[in-house]
N, C-alpha and C positions, 0 to 999 in steps of 0.2 A: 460217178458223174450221173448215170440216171437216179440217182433218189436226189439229184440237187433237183435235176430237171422236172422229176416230180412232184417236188416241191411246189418249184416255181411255176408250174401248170396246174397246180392247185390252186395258188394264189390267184392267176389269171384265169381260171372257173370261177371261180369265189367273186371275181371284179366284175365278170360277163355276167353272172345272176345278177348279182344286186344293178345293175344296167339295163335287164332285161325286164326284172321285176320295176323298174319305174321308182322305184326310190334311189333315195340318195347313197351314195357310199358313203360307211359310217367316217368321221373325222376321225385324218392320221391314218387309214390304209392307205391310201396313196403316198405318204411320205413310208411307210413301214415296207409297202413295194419296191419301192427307190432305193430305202438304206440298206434292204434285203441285197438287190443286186448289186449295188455298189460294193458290198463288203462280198462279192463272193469271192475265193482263189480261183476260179474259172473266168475265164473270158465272157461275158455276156454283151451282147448285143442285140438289138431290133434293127431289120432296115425295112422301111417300107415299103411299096410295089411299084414303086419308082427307083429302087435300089437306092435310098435316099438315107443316109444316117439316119434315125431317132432317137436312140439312146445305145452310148458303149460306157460300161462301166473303164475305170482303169487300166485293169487288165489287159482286157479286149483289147484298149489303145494300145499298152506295151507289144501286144504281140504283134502289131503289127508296125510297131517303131516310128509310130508317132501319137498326137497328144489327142486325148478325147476333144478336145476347142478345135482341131484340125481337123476332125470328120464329120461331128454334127454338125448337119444340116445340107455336105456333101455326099455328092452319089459316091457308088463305091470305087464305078470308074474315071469320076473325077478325079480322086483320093490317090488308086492306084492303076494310074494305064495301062494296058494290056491284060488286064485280069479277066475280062471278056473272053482270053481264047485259053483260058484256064483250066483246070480239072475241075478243080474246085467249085469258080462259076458255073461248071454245066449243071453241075448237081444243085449248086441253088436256086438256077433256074429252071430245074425238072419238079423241085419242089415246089418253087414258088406257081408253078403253071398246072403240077396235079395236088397241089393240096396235103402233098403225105411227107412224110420224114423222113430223114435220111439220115446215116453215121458216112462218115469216112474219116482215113486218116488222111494228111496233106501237110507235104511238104510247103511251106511259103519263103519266099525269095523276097528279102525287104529290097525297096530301095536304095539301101546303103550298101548293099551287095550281101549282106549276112542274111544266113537262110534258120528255119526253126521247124522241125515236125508239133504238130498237132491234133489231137484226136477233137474232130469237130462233130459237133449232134448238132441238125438244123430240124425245128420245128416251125410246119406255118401258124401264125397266130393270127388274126383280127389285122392287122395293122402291116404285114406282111410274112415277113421271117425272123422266129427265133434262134440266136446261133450262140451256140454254148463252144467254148472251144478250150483245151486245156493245154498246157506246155509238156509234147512227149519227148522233147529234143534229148534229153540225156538220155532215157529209154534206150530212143534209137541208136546214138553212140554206143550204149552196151553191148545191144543187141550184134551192131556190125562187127567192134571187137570180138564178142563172140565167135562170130562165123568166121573171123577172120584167124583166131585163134587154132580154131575145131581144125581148120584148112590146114592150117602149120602142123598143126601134133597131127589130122591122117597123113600128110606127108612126110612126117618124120617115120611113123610106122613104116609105110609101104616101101622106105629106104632103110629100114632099119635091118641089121644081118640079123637078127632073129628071127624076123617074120622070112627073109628070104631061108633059110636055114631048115623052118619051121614047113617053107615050101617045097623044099627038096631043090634049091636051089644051088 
């Protein structure tokens, strides 16, 4: 995920000179921007500093279980109520108020009652925040099977007559 986001913060250096410098951007990087993030497997999104959609590629829409036509141009607590008193929110509001970046991982609760982990990178950009987000939901599934697993086989041990045997049991 950071060499996508590296990318794509290269892209948007690349659009802030040629802005800065007073010419034009060359014709077709702004659509080559666009079909860049569009086609990423990551979530992409901008929201402004009004928490206002600007741009979610597909993605971004899927993971949060509804349609890109359903967010642009809605704030995010329009879209999803209560996300205000969220984890999530605090961090993109610590970002969007000092300017620096942030990772976390975050569970999200759709509206439809189904939940998804996600590994989110938010960077502020010009325009407010940029929010990369990727799908870690099976990850996490493994991971608790895991623990859950580990749990079961040291309890088998600690009950097992070998280990007490082995104790002097």
């Amino acid at each position: 995920m950071a060499f996508v986001l590296l990318s794509i913060a290269l892209v948007f250096l690349n659009r802030e000179a040629w802005a800065r410098s007073g010419r034009q951007v060359p014709p077709g990087e702004a659509e080559s921007l666009h079909s860049t993030l569009d086609n990423l497997m990551e979530g992409c999104q901008i929201v402004d500093r009004d928490w206002r959609y600007i741009y979610l590629n597909r993605v971004a829409a899927e993971h949060g279980r509804k349609s890109v036509k359903e967010l642009v141009g809605r704030t995010m607590p329009e879209a999803y109520p209560g996300i205000e008193q969220t984890e999530m929110f605090r961090v993109l509001r610590r970002c969007m108020e000092s300017r620096k970046p942030a990772a976390m991982e975050n569970e999200f609760a759709a509206p439809d009652g189904s939940t998804g982990w996600f590994q989110v990178v938010i960077q502020p950009v010009a325009e407010g925040l940029f929010i990369l987000s990727l799908d870690i939901t099976e990850r996490k599934r493994t991971e608790t099977a895991l623990r859950e697993t580990q749990a079961l086989f040291n309890a088998c041990m600690e009950s097992s007559p070998t280990r007490q045997m082995d104790e002097g049991r």
